[in-house]
N, C-alpha and C positions, 0 to 999 in steps of 0.2 A: 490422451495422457492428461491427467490432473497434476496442475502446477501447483506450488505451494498457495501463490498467490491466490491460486481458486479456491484451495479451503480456507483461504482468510475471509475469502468474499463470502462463502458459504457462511462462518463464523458470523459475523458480523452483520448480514443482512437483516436478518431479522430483529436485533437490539434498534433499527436505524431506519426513518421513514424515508417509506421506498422512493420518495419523490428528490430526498437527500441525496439516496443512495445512487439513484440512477445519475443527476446533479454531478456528484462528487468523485462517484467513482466507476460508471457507466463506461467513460472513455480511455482509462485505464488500461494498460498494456502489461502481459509480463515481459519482461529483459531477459535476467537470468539467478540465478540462483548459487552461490556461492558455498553455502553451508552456513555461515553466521552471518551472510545478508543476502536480503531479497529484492533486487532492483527491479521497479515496477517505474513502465515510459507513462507521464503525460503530458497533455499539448502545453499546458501554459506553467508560469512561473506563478501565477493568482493559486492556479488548482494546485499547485505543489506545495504552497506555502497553507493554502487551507488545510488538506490533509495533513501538513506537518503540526500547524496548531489545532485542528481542531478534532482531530481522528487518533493521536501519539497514547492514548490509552484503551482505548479498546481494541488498535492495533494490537498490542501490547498485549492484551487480554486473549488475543485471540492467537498469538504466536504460542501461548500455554496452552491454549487448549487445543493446539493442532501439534503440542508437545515440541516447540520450537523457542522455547524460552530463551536459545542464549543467541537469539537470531535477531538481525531487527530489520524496517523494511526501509529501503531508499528510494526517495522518489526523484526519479531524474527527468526534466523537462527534455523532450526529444530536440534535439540538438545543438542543446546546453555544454555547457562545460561541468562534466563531469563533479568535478572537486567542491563545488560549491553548494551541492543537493545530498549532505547527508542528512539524517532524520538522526 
């Protein structure tokens, strides 16, 4: 089964050098999927906070092209407090 997250990965792999891509978002988890968000688990608060700054548009870019514009994605460090990991 293809998660949504997968067709972001799909999206997005190829605008992103693969040495980035593996880096950034290699260890990446999907969670679950709600309809207007996509919660994707990773290990640390570093990695969560890089994809929040430095990934938050061609995320973006890539929830339109997989026709998911009014969705957005959270990244939740694995066993984090919830509340404080939205994107």
């Amino acid at each position: 089964m293809t998660t949504a997250w997968d067709r972001i990965l799909e999206e997005i792999r190829p605008s992103i050098p693969e040495e980035d891509f593996r880096r950034w978002f290699g260890a990446t988890a999907y969670a679950s999927d709600s309809g207007d968000q996509i919660t994707v688990w990773v290990l640390t608060e570093p990695i969560r906070r890089h994809l929040t700054l430095h990934y938050a548009d061609i995320l973006r870019k890539a929830l339109i092209a997989i026709d998911r514009r009014h969705s957005h994605v959270r990244f939740v460090v694995s066993g984090s407090d919830e509340d404080d990991d939205r994107e």
